[in-house]
C-alpha positions in Angstrom: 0.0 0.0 0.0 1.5 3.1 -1.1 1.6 6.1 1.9 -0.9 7.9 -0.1 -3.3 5.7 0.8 -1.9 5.1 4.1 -2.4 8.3 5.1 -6.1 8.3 4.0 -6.8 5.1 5.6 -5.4 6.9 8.7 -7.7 10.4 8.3 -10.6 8.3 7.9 -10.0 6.3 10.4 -9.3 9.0 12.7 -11.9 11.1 11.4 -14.7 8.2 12.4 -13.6 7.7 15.9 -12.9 12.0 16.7 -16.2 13.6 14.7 -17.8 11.0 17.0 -16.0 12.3 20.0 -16.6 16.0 18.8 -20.5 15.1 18.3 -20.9 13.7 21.3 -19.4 16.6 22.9 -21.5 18.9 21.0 -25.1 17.0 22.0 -24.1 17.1 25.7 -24.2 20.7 25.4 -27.2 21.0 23.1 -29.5 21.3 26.3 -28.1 24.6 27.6 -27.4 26.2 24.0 -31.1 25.7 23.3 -31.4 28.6 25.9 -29.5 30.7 23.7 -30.5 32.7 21.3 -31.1 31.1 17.8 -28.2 32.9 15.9 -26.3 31.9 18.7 -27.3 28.2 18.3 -26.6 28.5 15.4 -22.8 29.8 15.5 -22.7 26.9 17.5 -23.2 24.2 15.6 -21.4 25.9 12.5 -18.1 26.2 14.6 -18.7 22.5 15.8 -19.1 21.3 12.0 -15.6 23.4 11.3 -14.0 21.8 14.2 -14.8 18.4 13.2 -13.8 19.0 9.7 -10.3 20.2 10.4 -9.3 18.4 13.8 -9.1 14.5 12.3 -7.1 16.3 9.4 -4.7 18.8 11.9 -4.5 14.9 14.4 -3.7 13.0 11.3 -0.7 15.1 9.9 0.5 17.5 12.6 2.9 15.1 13.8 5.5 16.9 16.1 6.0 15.4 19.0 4.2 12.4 18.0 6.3 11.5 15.1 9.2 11.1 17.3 6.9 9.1 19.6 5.8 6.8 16.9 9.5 5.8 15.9 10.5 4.6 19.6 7.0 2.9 19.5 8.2 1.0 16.5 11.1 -0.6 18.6 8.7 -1.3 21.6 6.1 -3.4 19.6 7.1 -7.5 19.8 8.3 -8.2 15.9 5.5 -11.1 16.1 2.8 -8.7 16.6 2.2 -8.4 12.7 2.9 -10.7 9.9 4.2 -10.0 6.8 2.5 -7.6 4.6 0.0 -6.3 7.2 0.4 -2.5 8.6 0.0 -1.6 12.8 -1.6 1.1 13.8 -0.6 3.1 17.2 -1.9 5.0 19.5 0.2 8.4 19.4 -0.1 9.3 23.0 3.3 9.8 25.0 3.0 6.1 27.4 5.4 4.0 27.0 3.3 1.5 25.9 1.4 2.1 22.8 -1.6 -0.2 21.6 -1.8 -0.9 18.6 -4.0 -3.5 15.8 -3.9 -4.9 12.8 -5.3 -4.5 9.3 -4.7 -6.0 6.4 -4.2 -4.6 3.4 -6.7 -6.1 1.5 -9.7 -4.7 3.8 -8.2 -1.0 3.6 -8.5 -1.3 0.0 -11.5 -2.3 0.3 -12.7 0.4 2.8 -11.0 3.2 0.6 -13.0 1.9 -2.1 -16.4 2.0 -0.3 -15.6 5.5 0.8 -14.7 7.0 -2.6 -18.5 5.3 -3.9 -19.8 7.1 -1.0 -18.4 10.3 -1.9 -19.0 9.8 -5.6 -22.6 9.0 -4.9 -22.6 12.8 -2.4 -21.0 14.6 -5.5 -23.7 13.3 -8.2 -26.5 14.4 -5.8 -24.8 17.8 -5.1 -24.2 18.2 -8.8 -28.0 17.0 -9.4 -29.2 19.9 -6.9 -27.0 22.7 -8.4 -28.0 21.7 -11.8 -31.9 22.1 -10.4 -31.2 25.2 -8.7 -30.1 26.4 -12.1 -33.0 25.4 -14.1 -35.3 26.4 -11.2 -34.0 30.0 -11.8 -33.9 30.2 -15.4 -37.7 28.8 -15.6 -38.9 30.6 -12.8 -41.1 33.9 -14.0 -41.1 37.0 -12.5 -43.2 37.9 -9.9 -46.6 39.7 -10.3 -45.4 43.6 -10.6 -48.8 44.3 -8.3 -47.0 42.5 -5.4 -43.7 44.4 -5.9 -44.9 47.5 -3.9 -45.7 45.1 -0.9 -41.8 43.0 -1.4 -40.3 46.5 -1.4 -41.4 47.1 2.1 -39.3 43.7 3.5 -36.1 43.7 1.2 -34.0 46.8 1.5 -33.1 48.8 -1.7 -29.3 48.3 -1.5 -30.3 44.4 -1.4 -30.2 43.8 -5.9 -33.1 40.3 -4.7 -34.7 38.8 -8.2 -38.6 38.4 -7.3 -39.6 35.2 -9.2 -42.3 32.3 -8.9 -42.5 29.1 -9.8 -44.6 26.2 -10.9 -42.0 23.5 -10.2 -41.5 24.3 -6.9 -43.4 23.5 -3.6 -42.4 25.7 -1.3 -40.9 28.9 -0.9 -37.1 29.0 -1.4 -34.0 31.4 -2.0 -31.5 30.4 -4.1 -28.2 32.5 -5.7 -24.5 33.8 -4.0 -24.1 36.7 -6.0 -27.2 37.3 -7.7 -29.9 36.1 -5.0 -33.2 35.3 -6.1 -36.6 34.6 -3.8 -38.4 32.0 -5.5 -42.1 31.2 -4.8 -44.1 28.5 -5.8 -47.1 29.5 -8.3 -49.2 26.5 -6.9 -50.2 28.2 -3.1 -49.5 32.2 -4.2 -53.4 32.4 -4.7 -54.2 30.9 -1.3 -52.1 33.5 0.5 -53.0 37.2 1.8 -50.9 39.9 1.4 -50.0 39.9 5.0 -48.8 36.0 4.9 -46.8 37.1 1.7 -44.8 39.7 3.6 -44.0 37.1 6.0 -42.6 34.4 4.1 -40.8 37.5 2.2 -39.6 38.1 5.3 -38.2 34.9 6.4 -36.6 34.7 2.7 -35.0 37.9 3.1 -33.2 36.8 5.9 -31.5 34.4 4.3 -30.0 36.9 1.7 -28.8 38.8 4.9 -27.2 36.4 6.5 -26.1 34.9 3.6 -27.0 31.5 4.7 -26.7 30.0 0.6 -23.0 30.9 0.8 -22.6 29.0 4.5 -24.6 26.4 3.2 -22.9 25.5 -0.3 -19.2 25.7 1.4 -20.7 23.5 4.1 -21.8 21.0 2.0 -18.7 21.0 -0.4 -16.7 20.7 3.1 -18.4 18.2 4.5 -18.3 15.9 1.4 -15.5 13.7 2.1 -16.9 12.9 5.6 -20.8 13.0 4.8 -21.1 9.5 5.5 -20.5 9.7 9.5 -23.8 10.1 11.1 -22.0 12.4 13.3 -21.9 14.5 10.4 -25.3 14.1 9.4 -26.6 15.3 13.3 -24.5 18.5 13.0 -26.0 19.6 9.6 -29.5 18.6 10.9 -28.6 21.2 13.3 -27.5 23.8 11.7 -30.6 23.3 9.3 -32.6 23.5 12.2 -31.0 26.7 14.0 -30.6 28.6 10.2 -34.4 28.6 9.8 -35.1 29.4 13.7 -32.9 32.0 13.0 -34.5 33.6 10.1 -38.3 32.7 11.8 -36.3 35.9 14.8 -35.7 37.4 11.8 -39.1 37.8 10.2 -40.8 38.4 13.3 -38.4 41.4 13.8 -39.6 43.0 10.3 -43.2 42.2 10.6 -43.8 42.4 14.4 -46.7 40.1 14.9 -45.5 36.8 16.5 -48.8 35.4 16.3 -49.3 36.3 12.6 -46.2 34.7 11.5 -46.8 31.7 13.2 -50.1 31.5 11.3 -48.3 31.9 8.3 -46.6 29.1 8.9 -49.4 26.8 9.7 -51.5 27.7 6.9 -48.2 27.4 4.3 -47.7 24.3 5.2 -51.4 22.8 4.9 -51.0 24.5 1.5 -47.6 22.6 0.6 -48.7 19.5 2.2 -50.9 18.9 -1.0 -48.1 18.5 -3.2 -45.6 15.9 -2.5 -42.1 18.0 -2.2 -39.4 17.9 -4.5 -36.0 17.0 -3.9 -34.0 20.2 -1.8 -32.3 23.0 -4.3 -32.2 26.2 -2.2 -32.8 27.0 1.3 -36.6 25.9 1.3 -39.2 27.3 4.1 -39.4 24.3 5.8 -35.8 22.5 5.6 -35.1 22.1 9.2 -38.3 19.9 9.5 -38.3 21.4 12.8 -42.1 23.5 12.3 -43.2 22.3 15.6 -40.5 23.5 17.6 -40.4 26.4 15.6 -44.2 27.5 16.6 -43.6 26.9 20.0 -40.6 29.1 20.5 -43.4 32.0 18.5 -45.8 31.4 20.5 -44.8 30.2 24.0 -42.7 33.0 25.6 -39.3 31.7 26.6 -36.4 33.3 28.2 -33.3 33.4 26.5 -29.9 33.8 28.1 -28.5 36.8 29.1 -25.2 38.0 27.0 -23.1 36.8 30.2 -24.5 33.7 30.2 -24.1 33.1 26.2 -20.2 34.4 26.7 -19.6 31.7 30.0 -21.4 28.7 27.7 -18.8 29.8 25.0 -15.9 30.0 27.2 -16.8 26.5 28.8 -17.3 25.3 25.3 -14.4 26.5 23.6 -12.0 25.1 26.8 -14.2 21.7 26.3 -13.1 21.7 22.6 -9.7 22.2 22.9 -9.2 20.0 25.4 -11.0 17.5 23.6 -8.7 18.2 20.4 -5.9 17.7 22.4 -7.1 14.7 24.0 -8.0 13.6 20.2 -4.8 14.5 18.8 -3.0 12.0 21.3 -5.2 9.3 20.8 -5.0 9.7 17.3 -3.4 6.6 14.5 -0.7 6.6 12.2 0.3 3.9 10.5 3.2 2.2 11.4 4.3 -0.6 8.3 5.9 -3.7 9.9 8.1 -3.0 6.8 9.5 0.3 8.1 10.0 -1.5 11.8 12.3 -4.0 9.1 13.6 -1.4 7.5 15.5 0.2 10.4 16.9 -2.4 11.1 19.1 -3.1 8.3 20.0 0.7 8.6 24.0 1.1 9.5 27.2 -0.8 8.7 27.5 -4.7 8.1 31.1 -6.9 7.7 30.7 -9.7 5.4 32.3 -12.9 7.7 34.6 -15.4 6.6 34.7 -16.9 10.0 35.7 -14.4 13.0 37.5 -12.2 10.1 35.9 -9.4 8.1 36.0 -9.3 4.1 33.9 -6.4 3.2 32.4 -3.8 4.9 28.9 -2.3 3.8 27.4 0.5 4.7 22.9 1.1 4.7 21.4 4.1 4.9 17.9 4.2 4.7 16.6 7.1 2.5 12.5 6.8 2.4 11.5 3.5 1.2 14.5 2.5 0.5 18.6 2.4 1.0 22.0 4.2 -0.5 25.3 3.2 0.7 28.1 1.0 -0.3 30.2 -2.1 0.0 33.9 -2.6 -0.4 35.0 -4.9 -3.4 36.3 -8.3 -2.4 37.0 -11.6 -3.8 35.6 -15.1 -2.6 36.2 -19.1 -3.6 33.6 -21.8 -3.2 34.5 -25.3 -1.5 32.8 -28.5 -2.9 29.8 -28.1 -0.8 29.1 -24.2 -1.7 30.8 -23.1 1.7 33.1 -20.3 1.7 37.1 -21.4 0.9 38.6 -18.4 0.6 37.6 -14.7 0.9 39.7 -11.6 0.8 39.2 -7.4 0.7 40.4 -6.2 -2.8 43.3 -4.4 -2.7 43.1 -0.8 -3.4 39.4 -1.3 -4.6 36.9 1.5 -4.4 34.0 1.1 -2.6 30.9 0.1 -4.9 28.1 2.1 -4.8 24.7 0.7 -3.9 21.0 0.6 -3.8 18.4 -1.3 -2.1 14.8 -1.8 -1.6 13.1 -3.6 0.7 10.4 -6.5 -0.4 8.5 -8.4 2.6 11.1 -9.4 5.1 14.2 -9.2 2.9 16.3 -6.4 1.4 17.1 -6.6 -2.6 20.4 -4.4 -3.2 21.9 -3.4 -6.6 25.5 -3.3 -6.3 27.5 -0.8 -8.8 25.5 1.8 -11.0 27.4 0.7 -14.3 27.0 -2.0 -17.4 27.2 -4.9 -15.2 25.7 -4.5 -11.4 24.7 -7.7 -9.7 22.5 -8.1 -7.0 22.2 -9.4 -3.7 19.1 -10.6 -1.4 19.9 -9.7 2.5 17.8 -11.5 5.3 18.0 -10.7 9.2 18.2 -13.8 11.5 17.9 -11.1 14.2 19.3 -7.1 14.8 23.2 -7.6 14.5 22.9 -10.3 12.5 22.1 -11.4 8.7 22.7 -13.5 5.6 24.0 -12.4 2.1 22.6 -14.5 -0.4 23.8 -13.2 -4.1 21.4 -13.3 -6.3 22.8 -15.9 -9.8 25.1 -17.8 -7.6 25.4 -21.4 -7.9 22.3 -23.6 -6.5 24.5 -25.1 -3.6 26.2 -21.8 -2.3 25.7 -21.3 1.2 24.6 -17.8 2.5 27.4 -15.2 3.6 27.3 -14.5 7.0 27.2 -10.4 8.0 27.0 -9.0 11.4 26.2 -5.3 12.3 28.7 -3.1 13.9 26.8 -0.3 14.5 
């Protein structure tokens, strides 16, 4: 597996067990910011959304002290604790003992593969609702010039707001970043008075202000890679939720009659609730699915918390957060290949034996994946039986450059960088000691001994 996908088998699995954490977090506080005021609420959720977005990606690449941490956990884990070809994953907390677990290969291909289906599948549908939004606007018809006097009152002059209905959609909506547009559904128009109209222009508007389309688009784009962790889906429930509470403070601000807009509501949604509702495109009327809650807190009067109290829940949530992230960040996985624990290991310099006397000395230095180095020129005989007979240093030979690669267990080098390099295949019988076994040799040669000096 190449570290490219390492690394995204590690974010993904970091980001499944910390947006979890984060969410959790975040719904153990949901009680007391429900006091709060519903901008507030909403802030809330937003900045937990962010947080959960970057922190598995900051945990999963800001390595500095962990790094170091992960190398001496690599000499701490038994060298039985994975086989060949599988990859350990640590904990990258400072104990001296880290846990770790296995997974093979094979099933983080497979994983990597479900996930980029997953996020396929998220980009189709977000490209499917862009594409409507567009066709919404350009078949939508502009609305009735009686009704503009009335929509002039709501949406301030400096606001540039296209005024458009339509007969494909069911409920009211906005839609546009630059160029904003109100659309409003041709089928329930008739059935509303002029008061009603103001209202839902109202709660529209407030959108535009706020510039919830923007928030919403960038959220969605954002969130894409991780859309698929339920802990995900709660948080933009939430914000849905909170965004059109939001705008309902909004509307009620503008109009002043609590009582009226609540009606408004009621009666839009008997009207809408004859037509079976399209698939999202804009920031629809009723996307929070919340309208119950959303009547109550119009017309039950409710206290909401005073600015002290908003600025101690933040304080006590921000110092929860970051102690969280950093509680994240060292629990946290990296992958740690059995093949880079191998790796080390034949890092440094080796003597070829021939008995208790060195031949030729080579020297390994890891680089990557990989090794550069050298190894002295010398010149061997064969007994009978393959065994060494004779082996001797070259005199006045220049050290021979060359380069390795690991593959499973054993170390493939290239000797020379010429016409005619040979290779050799270098296996560990334990840390200071190995086995040269040259690669074209005859059938009955017996391996060359090497043992590390340092």
């Amino acid at each position: 597996m190449s570290q490219i996908q390492q690394s995204l088998f590690d974010l993904l699995l970091n980001a499944l067990l910390q947006i979890g954490f984060f969410t959790i977090v975040a719904a153990f506080f949901s009680s007391s910011v429900a006091k709060a005021r519903a901008k507030h609420q909403y802030c809330f959720y937003l900045a937990v959304l962010l947080f959960c977005l970057t922190g598995p990606v900051a945990n999963t690449f800001w390595h500095w002290p962990s790094t170091v941490l992960t190398e001496k956990a690599q000499h701490q884990i038994s060298s039985d604790a994975a086989a060949e070809n599988r990859i350990s994953w640590i904990w990258q907390d400072s104990s001296k003992l880290h846990e770790h677990f296995i997974i093979a290969p094979g099933v983080q291909t497979c994983i990597i593969g479900v996930w980029g289906v997953l996020v396929l599948l998220r980009l189709v549908r977000f490209s499917r609702a862009v594409h409507r939004v567009h066709r919404l606007r350009r078949e939508a018809s502009v609305f009735l010039p009686s009704r503009i006097g009335m929509a002039r009152e709501i949406i301030e002059a400096k606001q540039q707001v296209a005024l458009l209905e339509s007969t494909a959609l069911d409920d009211p909506a906005t839609v546009g970043v630059f160029h904003p547009a109100i659309l409003l559904p041709s089928k329930v128009l008739p059935e509303l008075g002029e008061q009603e109209l103001s209202a839902i222009l109202a709660h529209e508007y407030g959108h535009i202000r706020r510039r919830d389309f923007l928030a919403h688009i960038l959220c969605e784009l954002m969130s894409m890679p991780v859309a698929w962790h339920p802990g995900i889906a709660y948080l933009m429930s939430r914000i849905s939720q909170t965004r059109e509470l939001a705008c309902d403070d909004y509307a009620v601000s503008r109009i002043g009659k609590r009582r009226l807009y609540a009606n408004t509501l009621l009666h839009l949604a008997s009207l809408c609730l004859q037509v079976p509702r399209a698939s999202a495109a804009g920031l629809g009327i009723f996307d929070g699915d919340n309208l119950e809650v959303r009547i109550m807190m119009l017309t039950e009067k409710t206290r909401s918390l005073s600015r002290a109290s908003v600025i101690g829940l933040a304080l006590l949530s921000s110092f929860t957060f970051g102690s969280g992230a950093m509680l994240a960040h060292a629990m946290s996985l990296q992958a740690s290949p059995e093949s880079s624990k191998t790796a080390q290991k034949f890092a440094g310099t080796w003597h070829w034996m021939f008995g208790r006397t060195s031949f030729s000395t080579m020297i390994l230095v890891r680089s990557g994946s990989s090794f550069t180095g050298s190894v002295t020129p010398s010149r061997i005989s064969l007994s009978d039986d393959g065994g060494l007979l004779q082996a001797d240093p070259s005199e006045g030979g220049i050290a021979d450059p060359i380069k390795a690669t690991l593959e499973g267990s054993a170390l493939r080098i290239t000797v020379g960088d010429g016409n005619k390099p040979f290779e050799l295949i270098m296996t560990l019988k334990d840390d200071s000691h190995a086995e040269i076994h040259p690669v074209g040799a005859p059938p009955n040669m017996k391996p060359i001994p090497a043992e590390k000096v340092h």
